[in-house]
C-alpha positions as CSV (number, residue, x, y, z in Angstrom):
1,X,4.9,30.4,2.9
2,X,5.4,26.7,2.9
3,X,3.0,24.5,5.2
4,X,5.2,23.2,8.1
5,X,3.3,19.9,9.2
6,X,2.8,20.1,13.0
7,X,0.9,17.7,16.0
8,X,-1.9,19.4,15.7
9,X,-2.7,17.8,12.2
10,X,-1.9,14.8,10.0
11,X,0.4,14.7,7.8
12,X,1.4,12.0,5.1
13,X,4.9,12.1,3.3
14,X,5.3,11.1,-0.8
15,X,8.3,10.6,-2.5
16,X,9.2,12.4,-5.7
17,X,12.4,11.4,-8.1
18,X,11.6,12.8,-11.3
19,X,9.6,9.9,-13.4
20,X,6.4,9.1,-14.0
21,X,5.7,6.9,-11.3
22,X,7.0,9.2,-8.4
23,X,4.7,12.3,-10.3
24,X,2.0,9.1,-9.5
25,X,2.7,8.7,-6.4
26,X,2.1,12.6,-5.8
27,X,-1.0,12.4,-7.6
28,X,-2.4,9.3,-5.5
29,X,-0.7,11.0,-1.9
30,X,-2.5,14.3,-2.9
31,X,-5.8,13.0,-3.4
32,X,-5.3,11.0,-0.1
33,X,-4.6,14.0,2.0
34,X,-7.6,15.8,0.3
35,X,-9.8,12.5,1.3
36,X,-8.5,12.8,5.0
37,X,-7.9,16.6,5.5
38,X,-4.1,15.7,5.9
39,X,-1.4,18.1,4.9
40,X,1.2,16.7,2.2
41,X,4.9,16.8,2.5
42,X,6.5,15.9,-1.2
43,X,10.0,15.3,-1.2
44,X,12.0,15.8,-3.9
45,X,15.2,13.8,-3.5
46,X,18.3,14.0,-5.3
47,X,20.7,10.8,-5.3
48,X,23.2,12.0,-8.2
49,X,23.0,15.9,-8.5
50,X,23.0,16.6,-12.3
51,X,20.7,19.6,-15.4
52,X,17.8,18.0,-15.1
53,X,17.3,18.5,-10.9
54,X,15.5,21.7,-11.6
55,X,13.5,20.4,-14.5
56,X,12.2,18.1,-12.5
57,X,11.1,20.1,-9.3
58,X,9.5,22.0,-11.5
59,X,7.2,18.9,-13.1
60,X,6.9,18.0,-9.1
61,X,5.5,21.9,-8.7
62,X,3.1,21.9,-11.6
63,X,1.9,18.8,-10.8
64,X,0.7,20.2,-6.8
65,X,-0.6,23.3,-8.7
66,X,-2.4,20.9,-11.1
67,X,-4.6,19.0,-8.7
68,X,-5.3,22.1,-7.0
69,X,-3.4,20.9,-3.9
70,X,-3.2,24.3,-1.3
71,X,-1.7,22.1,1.7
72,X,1.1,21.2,0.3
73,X,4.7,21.8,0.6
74,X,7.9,20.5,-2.2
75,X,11.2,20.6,-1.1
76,X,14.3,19.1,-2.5
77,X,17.1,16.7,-0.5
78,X,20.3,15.1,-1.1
79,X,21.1,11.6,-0.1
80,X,20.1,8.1,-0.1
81,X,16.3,7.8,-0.7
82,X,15.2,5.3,1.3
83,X,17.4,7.0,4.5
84,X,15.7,10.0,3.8
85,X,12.2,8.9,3.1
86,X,12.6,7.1,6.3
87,X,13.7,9.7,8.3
88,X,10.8,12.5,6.8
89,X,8.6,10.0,7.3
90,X,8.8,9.4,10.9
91,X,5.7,10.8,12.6
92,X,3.9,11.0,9.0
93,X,0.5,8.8,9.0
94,X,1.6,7.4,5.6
95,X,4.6,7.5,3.3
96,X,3.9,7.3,-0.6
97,X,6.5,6.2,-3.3
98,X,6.1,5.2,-6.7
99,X,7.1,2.0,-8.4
100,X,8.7,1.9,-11.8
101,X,10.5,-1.3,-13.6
102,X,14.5,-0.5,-13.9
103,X,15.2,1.7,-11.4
104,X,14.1,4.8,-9.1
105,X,12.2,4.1,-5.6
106,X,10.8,0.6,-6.9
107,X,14.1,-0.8,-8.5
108,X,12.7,-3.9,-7.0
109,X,16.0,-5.8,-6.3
110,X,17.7,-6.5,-2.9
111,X,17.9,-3.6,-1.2
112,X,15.8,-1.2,-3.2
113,X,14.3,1.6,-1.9
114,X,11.0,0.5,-1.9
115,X,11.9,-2.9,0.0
116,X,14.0,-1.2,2.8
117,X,11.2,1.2,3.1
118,X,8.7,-1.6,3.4
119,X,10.9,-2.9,6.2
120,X,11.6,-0.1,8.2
121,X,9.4,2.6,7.6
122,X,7.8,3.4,11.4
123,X,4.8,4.2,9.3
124,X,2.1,2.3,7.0
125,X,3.3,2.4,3.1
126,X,1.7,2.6,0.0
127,X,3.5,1.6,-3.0
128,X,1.8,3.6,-6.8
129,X,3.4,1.2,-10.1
130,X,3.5,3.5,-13.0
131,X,0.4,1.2,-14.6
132,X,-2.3,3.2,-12.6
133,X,-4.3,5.3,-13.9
134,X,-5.1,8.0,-11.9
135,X,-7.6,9.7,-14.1
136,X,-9.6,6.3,-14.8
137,X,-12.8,6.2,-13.6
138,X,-12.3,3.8,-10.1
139,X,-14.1,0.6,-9.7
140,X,-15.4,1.1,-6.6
141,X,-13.3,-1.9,-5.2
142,X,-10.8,-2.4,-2.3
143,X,-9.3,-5.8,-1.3
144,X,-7.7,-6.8,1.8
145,X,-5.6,-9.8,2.6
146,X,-6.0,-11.6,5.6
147,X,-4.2,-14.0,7.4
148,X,-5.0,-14.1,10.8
149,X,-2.1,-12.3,12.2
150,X,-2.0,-9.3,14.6
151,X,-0.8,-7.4,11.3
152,X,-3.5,-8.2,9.7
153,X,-6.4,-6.8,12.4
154,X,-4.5,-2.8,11.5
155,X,-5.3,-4.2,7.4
156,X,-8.3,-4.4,8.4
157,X,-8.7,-1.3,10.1
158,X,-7.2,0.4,7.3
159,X,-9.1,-1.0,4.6
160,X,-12.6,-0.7,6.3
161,X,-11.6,3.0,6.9
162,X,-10.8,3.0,2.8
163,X,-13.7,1.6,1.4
164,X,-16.3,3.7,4.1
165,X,-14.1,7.0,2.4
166,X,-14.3,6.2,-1.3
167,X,-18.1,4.7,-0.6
168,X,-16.3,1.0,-1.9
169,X,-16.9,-2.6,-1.5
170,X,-14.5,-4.2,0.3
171,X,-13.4,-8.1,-0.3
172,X,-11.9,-9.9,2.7
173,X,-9.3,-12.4,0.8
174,X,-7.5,-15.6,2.2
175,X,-5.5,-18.0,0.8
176,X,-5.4,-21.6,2.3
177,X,-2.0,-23.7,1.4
178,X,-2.8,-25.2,-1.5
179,X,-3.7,-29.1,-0.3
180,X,-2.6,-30.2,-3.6
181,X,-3.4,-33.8,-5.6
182,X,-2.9,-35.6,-2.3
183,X,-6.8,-34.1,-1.1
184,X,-9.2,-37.3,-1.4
185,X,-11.5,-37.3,-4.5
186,X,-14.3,-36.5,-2.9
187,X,-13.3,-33.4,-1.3
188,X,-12.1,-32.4,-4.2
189,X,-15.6,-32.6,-6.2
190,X,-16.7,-31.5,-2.9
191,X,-14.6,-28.8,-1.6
192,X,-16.9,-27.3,1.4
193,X,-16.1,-30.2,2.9
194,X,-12.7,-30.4,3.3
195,X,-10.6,-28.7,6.1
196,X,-8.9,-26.0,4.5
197,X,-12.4,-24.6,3.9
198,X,-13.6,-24.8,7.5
199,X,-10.1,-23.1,8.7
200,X,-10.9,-20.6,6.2
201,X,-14.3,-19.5,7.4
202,X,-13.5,-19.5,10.7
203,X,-10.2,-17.2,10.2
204,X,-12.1,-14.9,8.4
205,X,-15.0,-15.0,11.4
206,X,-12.8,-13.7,13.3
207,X,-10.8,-11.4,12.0
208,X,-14.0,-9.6,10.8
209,X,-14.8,-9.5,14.7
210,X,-16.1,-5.9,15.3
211,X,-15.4,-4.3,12.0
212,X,-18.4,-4.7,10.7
213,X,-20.3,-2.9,13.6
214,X,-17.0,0.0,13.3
215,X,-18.3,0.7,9.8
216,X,-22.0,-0.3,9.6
217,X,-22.2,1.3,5.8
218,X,-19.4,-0.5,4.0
219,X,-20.5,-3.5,2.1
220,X,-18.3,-6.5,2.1
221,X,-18.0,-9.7,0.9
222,X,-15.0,-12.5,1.2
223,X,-13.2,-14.7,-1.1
224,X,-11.0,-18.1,-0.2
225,X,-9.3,-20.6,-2.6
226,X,-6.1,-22.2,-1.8
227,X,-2.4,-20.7,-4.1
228,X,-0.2,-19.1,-3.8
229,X,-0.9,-15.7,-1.7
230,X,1.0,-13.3,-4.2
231,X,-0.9,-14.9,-7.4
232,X,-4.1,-15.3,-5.8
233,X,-3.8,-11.1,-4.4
234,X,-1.8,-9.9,-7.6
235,X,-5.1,-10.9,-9.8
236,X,-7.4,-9.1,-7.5
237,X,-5.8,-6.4,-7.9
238,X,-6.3,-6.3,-11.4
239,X,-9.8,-4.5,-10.6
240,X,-9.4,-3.0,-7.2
241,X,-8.3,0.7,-6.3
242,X,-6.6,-0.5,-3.3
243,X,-4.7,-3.7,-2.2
244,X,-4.0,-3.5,1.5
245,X,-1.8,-6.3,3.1
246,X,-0.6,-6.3,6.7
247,X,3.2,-5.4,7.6
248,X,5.4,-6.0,10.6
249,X,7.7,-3.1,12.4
250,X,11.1,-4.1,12.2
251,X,13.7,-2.2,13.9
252,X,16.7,-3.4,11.1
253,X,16.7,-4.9,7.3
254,X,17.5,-8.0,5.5
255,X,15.7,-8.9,2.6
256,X,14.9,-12.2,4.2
257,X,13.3,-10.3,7.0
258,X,10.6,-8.4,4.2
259,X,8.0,-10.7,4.3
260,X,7.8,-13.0,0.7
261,X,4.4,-11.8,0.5
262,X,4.8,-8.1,1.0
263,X,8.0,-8.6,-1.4
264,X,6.3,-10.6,-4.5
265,X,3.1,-7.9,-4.2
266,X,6.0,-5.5,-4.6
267,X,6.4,-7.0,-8.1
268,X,2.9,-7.8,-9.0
269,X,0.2,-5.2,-7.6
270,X,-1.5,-3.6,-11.0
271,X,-3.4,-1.1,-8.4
272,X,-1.3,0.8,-5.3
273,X,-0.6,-1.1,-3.0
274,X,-0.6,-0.1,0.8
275,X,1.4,-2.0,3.5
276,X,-0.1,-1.9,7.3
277,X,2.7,-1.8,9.6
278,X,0.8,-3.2,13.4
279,X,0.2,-0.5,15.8
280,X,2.6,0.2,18.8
């Protein structure tokens, strides 16, 4: 009898279409709903009907029975991803898709799946690339990116609430503008000194303001340097289990409406990558 999500209990939502990263995504959205005692919906969806449909629900089947995942339900659709991923989606606590180069639900050109999910999803996101490895040992890391915005306070929430779960230090990052070779020579061999720095301490004082006494056990640490936000994250996340960046609800898509942060991590990320929407 398949497991009919309800009010009563969480649910999350994970995309499937057939490769390996949507068979990662299900292994990462499984594990999640074990951490959180969530129920997972996998979708199976079917943009161009053809053989190889069945094939594939089948690798999406053996894959649930594989991680020993009881609370669970697969079931197949026709249609546009995205519109349908949205629409699933809509009271889930998280929506799951995997990211693969050339195509599938992280084609990551204008109007891919992935981006109009990012955009209009009513629910956080998390975004698997095929280079994870779920059956690496993890490294015990998770980073969050903060910037000071409402946004970024539900990052925070969620990233806390990851790293006290998976037992995980968390590290705080901001990226000042880059001042440049315009910054005076000595605040350059001096660099606590100059402004950037100061701004930087105080926007992570406060948007650490509470979270610490929330989640008394979680150990955390934070790291500012000024660059470029996507390079600075993107090479955290080569050693992190988690990169968590804050999101905005939208209520329609352009691609110059998905922020060029949440876009060029999109890209970049080497670990999953979730995407905060702000609370209502």
């Amino acid at each position: 009898m398949p497991v009919v999500p309800t009010q009563s209990r969480p649910f999350l939502v994970a995309g499937v279409d057939g490769s390996r990263a949507g068979l990662l995504a299900l292994d990462w959205a499984a594990d999640q709903a074990a951490r959180r005692n969530w129920l997972l919906k996998a979708i199976h969806v079917i943009e161009q009907p053809g053989s190889d449909d069945t094939l594939m629900h089948d690798e999406a089947t053996a894959e649930l029975a594989r991680l020993g995942c009881t609370d669970g339900q697969l079931e197949s659709r026709s249609g546009r991803p995205a519109e349908i991923l949205l629409e699933e989606s809509r009271e889930a606590r998280l929506l799951v898709i995997g990211r693969r180069d050339g195509g599938g639900f992280a084609e990551l050109t204008a109007w891919s799946t992935s981006q109009i999910c990012t955009a209009l999803a009513r629910t956080s996101l998390v975004v698997v690339p095929d280079s994870w490895q779920p059956d690496r040992s993890e490294e015990g890391l998770i980073v969050v990116g903060v910037d000071g915005s409402p946004s970024g306070q539900s990052a925070l929430g969620f990233a806390f609430e990851a790293a006290a779960e998976r037992d995980a230090e968390l590290v705080l990052v901001h990226v000042p503008s880059d001042p440049g070779p315009q910054l005076p020579l000595g605040l350059r061999a001096n660099p606590e000194r100059a402004p950037w720095h100061q701004d930087a301490q105080r926007v992570l004082r406060e948007a650490l303001a509470g979270w610490p006494e929330k989640y008394p056990e979680v150990v955390f640490r934070s790291n500012f340097r000024p660059g470029h936000p996507v390079e600075v994250l993107a090479q955290h996340s080569e050693y992190a289990d988690l990169m968590v960046v804050g999101g905005v609800e939208r209520s329609h898509f352009t691609p110059l409406r998905l922020g060029s942060v949440s876009r060029g991590l999109l890209h970049h990320t080497r670990c999953p990558l979730a995407i905060v929407h702000q609370e209502p």
